[in-house]
PDB file with SEQRES, HELIX, SHEET and CRYST1 records, atoms N, CA, C and O in Angstrom:
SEQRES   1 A   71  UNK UNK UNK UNK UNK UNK UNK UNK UNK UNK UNK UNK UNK          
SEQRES   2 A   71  UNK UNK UNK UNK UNK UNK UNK UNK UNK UNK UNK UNK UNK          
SEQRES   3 A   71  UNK UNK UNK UNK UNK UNK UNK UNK UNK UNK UNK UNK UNK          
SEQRES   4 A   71  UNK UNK UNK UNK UNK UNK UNK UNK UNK UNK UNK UNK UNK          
SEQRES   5 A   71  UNK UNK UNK UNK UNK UNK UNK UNK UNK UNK UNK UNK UNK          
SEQRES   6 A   71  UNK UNK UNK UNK UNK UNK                                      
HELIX    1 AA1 UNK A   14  UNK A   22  1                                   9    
HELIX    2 AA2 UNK A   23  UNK A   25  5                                   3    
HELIX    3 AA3 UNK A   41  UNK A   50  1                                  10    
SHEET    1 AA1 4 UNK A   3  UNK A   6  0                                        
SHEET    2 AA1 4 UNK A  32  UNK A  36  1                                        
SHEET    3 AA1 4 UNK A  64  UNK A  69 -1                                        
SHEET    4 AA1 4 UNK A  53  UNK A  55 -1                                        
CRYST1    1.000    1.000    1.000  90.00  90.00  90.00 P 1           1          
ATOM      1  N   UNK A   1      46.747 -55.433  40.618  1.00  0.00           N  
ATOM      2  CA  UNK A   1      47.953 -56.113  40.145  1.00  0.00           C  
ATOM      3  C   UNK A   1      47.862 -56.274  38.635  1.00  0.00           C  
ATOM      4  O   UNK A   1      46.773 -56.510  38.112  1.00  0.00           O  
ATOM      5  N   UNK A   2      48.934 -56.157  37.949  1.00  0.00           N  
ATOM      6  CA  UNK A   2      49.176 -55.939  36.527  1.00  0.00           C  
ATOM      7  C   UNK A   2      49.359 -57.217  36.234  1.00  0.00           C  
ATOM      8  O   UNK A   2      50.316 -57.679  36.855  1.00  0.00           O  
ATOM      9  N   UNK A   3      48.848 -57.947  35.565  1.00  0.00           N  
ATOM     10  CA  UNK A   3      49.069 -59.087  34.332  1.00  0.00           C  
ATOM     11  C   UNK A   3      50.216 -58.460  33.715  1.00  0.00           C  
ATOM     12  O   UNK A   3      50.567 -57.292  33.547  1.00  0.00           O  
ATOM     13  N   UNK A   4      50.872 -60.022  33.322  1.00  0.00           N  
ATOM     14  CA  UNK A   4      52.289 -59.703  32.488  1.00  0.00           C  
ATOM     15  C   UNK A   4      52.234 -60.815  31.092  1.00  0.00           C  
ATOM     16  O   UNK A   4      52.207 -62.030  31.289  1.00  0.00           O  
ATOM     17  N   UNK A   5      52.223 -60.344  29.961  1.00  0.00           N  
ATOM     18  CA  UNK A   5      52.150 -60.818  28.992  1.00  0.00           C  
ATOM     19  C   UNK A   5      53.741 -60.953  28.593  1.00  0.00           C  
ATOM     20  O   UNK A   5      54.438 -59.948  28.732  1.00  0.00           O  
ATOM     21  N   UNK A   6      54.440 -62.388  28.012  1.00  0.00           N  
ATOM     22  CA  UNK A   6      55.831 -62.015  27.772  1.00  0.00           C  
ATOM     23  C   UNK A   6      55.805 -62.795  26.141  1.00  0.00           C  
ATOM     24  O   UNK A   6      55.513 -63.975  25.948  1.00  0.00           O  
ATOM     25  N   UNK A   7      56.226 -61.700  24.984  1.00  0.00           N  
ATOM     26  CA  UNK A   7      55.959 -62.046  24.280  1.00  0.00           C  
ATOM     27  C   UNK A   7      57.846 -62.394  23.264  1.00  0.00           C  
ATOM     28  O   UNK A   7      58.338 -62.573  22.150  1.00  0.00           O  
ATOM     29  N   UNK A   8      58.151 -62.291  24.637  1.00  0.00           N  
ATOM     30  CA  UNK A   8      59.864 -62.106  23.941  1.00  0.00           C  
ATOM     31  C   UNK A   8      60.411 -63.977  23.342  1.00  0.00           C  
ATOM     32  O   UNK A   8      60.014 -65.109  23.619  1.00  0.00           O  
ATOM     33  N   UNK A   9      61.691 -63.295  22.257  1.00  0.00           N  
ATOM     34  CA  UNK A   9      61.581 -64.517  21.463  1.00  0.00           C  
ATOM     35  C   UNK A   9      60.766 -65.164  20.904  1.00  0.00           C  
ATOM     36  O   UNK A   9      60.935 -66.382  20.853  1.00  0.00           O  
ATOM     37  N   UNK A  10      59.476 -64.495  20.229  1.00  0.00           N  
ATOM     38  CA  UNK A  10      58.622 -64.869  19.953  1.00  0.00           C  
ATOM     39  C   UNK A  10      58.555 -64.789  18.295  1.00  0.00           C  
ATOM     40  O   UNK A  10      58.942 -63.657  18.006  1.00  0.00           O  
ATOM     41  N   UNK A  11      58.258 -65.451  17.205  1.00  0.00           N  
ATOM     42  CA  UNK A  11      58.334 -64.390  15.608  1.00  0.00           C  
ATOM     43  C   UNK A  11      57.389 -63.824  15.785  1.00  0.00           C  
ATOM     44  O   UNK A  11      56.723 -64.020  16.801  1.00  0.00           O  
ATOM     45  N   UNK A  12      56.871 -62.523  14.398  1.00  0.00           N  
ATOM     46  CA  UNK A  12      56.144 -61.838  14.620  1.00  0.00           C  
ATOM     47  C   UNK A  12      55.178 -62.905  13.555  1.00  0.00           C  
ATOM     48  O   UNK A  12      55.728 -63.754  12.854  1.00  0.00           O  
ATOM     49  N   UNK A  13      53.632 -62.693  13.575  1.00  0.00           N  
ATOM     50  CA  UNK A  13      52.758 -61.746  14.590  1.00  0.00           C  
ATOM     51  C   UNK A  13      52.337 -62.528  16.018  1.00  0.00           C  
ATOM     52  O   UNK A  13      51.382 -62.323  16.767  1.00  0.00           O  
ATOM     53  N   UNK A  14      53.519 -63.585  16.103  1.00  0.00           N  
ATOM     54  CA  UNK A  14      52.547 -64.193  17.609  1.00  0.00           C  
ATOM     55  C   UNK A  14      52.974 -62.998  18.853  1.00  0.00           C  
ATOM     56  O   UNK A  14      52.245 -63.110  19.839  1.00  0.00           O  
ATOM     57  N   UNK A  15      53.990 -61.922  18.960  1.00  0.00           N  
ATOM     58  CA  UNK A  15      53.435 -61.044  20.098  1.00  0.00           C  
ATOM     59  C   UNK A  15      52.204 -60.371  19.984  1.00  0.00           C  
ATOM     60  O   UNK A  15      51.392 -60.251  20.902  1.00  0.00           O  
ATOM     61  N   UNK A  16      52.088 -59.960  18.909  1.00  0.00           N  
ATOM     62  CA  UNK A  16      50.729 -58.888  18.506  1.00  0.00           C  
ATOM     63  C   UNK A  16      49.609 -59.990  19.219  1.00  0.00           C  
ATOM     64  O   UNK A  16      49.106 -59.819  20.330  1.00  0.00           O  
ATOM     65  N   UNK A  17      49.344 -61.148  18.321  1.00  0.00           N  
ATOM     66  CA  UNK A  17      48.586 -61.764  18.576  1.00  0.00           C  
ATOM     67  C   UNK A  17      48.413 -62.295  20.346  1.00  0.00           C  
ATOM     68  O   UNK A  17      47.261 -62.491  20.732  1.00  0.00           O  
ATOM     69  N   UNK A  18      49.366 -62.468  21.170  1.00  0.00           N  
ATOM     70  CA  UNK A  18      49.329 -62.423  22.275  1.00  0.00           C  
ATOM     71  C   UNK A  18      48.577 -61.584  23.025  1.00  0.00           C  
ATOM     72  O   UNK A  18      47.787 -61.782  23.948  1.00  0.00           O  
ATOM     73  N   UNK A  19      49.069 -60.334  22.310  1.00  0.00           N  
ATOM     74  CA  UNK A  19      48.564 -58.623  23.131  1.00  0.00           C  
ATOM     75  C   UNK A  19      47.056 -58.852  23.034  1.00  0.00           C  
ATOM     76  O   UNK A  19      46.192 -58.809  23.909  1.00  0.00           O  
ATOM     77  N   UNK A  20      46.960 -59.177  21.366  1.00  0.00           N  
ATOM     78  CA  UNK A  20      45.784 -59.036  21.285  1.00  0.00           C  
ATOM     79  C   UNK A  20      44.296 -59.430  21.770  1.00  0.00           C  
ATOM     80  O   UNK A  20      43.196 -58.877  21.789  1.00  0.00           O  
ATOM     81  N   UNK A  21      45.008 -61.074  22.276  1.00  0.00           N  
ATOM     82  CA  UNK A  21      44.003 -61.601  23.009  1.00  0.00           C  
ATOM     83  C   UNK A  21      43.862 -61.274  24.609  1.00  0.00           C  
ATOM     84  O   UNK A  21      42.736 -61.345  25.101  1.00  0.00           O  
ATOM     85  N   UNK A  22      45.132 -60.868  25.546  1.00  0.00           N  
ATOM     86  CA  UNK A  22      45.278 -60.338  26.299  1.00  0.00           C  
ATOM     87  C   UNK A  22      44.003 -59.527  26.685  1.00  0.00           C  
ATOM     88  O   UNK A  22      43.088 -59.715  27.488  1.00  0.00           O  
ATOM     89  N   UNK A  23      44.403 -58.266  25.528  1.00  0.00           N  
ATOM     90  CA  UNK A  23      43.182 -56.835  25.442  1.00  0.00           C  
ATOM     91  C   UNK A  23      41.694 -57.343  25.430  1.00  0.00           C  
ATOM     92  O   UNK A  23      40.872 -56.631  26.008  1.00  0.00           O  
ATOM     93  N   UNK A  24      41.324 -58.341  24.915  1.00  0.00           N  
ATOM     94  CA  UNK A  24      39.791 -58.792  24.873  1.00  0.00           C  
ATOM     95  C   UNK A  24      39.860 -59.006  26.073  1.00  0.00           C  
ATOM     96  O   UNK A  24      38.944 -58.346  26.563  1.00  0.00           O  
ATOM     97  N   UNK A  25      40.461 -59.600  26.964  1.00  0.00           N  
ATOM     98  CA  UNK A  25      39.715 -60.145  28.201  1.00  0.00           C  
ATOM     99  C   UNK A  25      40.371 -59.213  29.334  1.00  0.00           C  
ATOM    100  O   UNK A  25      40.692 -59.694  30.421  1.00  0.00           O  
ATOM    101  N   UNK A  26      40.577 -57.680  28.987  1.00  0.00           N  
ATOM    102  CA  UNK A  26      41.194 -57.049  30.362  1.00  0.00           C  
ATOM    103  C   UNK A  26      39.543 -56.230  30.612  1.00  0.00           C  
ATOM    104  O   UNK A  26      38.915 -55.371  29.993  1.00  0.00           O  
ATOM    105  N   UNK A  27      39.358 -56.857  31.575  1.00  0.00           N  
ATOM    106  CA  UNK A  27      38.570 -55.746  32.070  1.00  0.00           C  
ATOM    107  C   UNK A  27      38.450 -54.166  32.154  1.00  0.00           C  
ATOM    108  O   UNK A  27      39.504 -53.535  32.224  1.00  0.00           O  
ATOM    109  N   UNK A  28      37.391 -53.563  32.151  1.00  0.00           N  
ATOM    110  CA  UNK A  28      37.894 -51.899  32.356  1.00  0.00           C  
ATOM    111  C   UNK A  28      38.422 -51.654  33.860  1.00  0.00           C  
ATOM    112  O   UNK A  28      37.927 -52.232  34.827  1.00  0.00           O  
ATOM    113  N   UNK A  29      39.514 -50.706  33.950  1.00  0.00           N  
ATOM    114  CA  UNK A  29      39.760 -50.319  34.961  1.00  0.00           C  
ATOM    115  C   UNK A  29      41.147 -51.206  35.413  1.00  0.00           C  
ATOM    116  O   UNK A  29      41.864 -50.803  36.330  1.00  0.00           O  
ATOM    117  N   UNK A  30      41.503 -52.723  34.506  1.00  0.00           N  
ATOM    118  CA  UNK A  30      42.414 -53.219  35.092  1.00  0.00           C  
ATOM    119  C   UNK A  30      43.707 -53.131  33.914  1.00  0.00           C  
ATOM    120  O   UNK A  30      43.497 -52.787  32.751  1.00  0.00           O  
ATOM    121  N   UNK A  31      44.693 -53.404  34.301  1.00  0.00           N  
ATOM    122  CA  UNK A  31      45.837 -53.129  33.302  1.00  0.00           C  
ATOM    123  C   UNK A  31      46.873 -54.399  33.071  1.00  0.00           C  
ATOM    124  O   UNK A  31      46.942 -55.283  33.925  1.00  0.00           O  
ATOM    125  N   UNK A  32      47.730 -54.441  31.787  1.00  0.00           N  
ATOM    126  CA  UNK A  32      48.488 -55.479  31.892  1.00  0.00           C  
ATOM    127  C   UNK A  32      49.635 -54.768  31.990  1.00  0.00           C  
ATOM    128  O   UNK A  32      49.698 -53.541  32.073  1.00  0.00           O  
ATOM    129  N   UNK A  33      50.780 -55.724  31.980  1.00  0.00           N  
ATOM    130  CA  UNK A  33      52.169 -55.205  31.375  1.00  0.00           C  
ATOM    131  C   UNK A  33      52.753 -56.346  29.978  1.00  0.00           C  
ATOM    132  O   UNK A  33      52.619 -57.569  30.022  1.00  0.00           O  
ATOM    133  N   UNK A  34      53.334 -55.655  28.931  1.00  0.00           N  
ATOM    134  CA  UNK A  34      53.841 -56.915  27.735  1.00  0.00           C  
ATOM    135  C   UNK A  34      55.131 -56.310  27.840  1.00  0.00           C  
ATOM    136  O   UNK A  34      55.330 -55.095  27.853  1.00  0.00           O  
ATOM    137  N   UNK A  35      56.307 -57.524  27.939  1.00  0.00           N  
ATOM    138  CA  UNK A  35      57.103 -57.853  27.051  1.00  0.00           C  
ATOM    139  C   UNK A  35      57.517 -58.066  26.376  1.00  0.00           C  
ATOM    140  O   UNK A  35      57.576 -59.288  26.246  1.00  0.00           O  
ATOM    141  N   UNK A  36      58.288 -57.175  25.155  1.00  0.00           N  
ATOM    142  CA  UNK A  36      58.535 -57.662  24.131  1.00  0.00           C  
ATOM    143  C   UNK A  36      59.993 -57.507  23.477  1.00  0.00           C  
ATOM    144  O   UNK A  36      60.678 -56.829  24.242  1.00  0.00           O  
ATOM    145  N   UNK A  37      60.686 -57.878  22.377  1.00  0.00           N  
ATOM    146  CA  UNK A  37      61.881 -57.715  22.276  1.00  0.00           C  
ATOM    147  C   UNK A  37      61.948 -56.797  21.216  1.00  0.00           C  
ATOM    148  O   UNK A  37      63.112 -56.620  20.857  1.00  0.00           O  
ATOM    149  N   UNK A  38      60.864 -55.953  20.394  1.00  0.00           N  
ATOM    150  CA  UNK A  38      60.958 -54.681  19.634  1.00  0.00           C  
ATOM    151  C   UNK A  38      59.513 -53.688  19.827  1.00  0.00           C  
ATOM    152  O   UNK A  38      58.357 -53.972  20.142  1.00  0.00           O  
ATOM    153  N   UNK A  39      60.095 -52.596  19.528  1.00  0.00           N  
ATOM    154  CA  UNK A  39      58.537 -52.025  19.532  1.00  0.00           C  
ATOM    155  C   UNK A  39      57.264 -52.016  18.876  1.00  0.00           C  
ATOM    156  O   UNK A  39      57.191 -52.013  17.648  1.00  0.00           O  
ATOM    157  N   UNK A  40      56.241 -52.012  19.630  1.00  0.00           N  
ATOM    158  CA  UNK A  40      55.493 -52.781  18.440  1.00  0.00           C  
ATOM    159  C   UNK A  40      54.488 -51.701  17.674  1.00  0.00           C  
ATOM    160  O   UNK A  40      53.469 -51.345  18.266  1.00  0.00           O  
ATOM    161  N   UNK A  41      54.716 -51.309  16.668  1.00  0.00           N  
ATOM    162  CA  UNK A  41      54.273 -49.725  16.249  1.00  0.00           C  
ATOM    163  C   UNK A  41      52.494 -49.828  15.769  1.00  0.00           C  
ATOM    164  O   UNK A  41      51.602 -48.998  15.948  1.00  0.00           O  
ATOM    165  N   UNK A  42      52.448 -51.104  15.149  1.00  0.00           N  
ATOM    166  CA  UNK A  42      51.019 -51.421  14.726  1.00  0.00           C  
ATOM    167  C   UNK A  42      50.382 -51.469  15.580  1.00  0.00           C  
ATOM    168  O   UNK A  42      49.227 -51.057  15.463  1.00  0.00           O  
ATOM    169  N   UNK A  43      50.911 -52.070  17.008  1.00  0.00           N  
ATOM    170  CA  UNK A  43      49.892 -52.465  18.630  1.00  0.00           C  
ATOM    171  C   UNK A  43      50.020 -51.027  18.804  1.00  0.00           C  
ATOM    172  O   UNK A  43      48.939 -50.545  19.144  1.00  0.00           O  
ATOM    173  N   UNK A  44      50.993 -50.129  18.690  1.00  0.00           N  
ATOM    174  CA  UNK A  44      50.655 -48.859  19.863  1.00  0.00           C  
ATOM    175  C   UNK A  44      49.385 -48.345  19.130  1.00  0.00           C  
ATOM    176  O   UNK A  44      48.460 -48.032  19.879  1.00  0.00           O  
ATOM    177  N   UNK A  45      49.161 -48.194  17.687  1.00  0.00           N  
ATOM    178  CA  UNK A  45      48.254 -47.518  16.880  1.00  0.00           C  
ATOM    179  C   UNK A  45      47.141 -48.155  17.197  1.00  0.00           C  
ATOM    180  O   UNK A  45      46.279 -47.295  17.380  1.00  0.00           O  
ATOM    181  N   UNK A  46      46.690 -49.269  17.366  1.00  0.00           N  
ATOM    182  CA  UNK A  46      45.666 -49.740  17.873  1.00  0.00           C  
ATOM    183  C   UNK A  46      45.335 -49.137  18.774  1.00  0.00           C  
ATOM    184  O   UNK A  46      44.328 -48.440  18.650  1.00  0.00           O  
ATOM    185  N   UNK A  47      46.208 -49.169  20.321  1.00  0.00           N  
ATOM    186  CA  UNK A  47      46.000 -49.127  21.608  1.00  0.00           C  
ATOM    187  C   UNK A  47      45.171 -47.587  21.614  1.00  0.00           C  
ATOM    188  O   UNK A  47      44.177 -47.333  22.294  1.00  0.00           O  
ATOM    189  N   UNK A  48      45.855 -46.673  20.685  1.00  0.00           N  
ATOM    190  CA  UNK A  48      45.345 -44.991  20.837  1.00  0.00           C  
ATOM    191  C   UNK A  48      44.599 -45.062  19.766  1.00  0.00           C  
ATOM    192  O   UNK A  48      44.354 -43.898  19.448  1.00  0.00           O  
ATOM    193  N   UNK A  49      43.866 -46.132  18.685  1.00  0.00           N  
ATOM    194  CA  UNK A  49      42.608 -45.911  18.047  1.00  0.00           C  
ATOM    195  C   UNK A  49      41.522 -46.270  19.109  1.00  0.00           C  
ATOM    196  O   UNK A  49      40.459 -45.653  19.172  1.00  0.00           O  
ATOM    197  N   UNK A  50      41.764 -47.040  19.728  1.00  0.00           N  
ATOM    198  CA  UNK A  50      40.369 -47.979  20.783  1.00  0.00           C  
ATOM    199  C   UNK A  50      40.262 -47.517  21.726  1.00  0.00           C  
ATOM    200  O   UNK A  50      39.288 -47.849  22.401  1.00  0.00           O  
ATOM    201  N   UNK A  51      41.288 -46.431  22.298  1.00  0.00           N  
ATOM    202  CA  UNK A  51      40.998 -45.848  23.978  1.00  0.00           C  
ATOM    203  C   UNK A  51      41.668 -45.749  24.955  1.00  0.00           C  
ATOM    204  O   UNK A  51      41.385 -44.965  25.860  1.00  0.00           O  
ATOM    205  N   UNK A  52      43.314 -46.998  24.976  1.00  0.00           N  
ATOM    206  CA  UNK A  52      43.710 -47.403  25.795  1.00  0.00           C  
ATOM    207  C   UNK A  52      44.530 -46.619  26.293  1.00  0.00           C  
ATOM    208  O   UNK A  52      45.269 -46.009  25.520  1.00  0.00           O  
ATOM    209  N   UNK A  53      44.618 -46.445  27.443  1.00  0.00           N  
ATOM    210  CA  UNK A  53      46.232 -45.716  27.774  1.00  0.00           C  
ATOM    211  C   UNK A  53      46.943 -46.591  28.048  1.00  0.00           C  
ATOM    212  O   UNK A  53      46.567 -47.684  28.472  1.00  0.00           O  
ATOM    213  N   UNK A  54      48.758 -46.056  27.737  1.00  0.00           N  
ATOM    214  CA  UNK A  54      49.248 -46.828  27.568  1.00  0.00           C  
ATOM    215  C   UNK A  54      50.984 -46.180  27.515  1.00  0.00           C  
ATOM    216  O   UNK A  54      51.146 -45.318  26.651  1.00  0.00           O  
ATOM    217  N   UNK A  55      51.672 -46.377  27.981  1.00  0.00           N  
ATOM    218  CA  UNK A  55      53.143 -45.920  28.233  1.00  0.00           C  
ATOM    219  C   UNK A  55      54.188 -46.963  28.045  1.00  0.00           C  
ATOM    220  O   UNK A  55      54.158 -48.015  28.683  1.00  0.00           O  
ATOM    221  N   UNK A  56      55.288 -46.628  27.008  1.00  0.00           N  
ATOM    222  CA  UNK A  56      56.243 -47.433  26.737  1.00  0.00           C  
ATOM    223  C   UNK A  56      57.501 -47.195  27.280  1.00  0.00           C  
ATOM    224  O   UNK A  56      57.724 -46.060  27.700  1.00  0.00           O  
ATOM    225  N   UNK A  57      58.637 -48.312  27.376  1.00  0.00           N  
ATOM    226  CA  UNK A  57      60.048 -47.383  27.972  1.00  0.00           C  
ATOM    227  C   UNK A  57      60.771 -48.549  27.401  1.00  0.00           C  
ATOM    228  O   UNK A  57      60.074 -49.561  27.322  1.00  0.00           O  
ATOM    229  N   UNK A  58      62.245 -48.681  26.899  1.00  0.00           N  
ATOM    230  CA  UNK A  58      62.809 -49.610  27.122  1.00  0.00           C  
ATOM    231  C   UNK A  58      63.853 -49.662  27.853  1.00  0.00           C  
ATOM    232  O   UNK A  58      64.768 -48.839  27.903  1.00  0.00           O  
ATOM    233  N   UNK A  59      63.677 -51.069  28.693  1.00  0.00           N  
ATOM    234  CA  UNK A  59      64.908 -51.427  29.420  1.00  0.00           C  
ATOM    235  C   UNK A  59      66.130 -51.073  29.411  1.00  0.00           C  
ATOM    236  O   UNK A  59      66.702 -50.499  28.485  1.00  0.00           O  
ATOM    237  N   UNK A  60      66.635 -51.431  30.549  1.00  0.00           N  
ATOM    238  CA  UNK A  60      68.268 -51.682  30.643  1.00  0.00           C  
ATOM    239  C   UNK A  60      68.977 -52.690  29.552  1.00  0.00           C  
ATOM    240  O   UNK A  60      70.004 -52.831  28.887  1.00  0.00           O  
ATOM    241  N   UNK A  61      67.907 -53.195  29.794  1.00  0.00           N  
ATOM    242  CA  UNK A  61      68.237 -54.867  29.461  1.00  0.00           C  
ATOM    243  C   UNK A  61      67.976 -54.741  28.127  1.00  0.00           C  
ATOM    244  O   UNK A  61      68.545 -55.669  27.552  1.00  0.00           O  
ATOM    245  N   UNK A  62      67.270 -53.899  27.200  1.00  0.00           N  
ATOM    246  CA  UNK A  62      67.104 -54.069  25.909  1.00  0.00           C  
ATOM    247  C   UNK A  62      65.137 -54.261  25.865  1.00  0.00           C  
ATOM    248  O   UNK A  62      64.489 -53.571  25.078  1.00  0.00           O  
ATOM    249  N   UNK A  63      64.641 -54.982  26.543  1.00  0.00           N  
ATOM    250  CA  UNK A  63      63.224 -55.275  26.632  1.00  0.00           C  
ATOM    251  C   UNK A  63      62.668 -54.303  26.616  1.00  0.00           C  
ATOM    252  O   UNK A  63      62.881 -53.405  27.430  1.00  0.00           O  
ATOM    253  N   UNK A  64      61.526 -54.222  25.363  1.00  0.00           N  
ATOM    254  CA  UNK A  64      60.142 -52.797  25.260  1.00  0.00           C  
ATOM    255  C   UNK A  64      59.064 -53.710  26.428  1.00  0.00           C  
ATOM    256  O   UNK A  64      58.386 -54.712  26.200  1.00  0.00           O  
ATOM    257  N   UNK A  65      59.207 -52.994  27.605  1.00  0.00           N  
ATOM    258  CA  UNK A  65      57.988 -53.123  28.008  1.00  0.00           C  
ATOM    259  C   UNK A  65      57.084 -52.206  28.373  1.00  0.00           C  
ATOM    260  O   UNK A  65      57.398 -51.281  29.123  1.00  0.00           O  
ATOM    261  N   UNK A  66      55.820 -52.360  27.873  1.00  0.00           N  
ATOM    262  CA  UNK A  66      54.813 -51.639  27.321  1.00  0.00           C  
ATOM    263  C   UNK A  66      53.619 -51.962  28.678  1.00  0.00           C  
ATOM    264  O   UNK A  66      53.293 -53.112  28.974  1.00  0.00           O  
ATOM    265  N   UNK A  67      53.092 -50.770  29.367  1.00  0.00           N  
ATOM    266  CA  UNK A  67      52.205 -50.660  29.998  1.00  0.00           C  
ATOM    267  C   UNK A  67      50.641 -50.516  30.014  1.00  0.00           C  
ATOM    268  O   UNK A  67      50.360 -49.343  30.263  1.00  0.00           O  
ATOM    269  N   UNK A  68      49.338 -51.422  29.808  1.00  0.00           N  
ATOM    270  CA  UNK A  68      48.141 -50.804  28.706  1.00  0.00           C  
ATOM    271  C   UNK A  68      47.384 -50.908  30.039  1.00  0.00           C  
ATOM    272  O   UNK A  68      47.417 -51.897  30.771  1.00  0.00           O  
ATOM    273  N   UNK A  69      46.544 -49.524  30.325  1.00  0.00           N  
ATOM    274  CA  UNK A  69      45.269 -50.077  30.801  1.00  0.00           C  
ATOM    275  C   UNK A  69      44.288 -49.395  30.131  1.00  0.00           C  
ATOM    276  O   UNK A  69      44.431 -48.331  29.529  1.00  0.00           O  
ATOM    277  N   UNK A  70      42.899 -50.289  30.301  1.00  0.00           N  
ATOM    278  CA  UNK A  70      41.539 -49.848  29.741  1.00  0.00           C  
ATOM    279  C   UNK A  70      41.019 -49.241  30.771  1.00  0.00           C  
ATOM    280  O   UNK A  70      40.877 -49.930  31.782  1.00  0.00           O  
ATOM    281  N   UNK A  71      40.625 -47.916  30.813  1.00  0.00           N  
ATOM    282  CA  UNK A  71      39.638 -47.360  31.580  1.00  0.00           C  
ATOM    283  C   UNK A  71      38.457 -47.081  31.490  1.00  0.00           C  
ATOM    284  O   UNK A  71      37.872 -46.562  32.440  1.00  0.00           O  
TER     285      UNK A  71                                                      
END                                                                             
């Protein structure tokens, strides 16, 4: 089961900072999901410097939600 981080309505950097603490404590092998209300271009560059996979889409609704797992 996916953890859901919701970082919407949030200013910036408290989503980053959300994600970020999120990512320290995901185990390998398990994954979250974040919500957010723009894309977050600095987190994706992270996510593919450190390892993570990771798939974005946005909503119907307008919401980037962003898929990360550590393997």
């Amino acid at each position: 089961m996916s953890r859901i981080v919701d970082g919407r309505g949030l200013e910036p950097p408290q989503p980053f900072e959300l994600a970020m603490d999120a990512l320290m404590d995901l185990p390998k092998g398990q994954s979250l999901t974040l919500l957010l209300d723009r894309m977050p271009h600095p987190l994706l560059r992270i996510l593919d410097r450190d390892g993570y996979k990771h798939e974005s889409r946005i909503r119907d609704d307008g919401v980037v939600e962003i898929s990360i797992l550590n393997p």
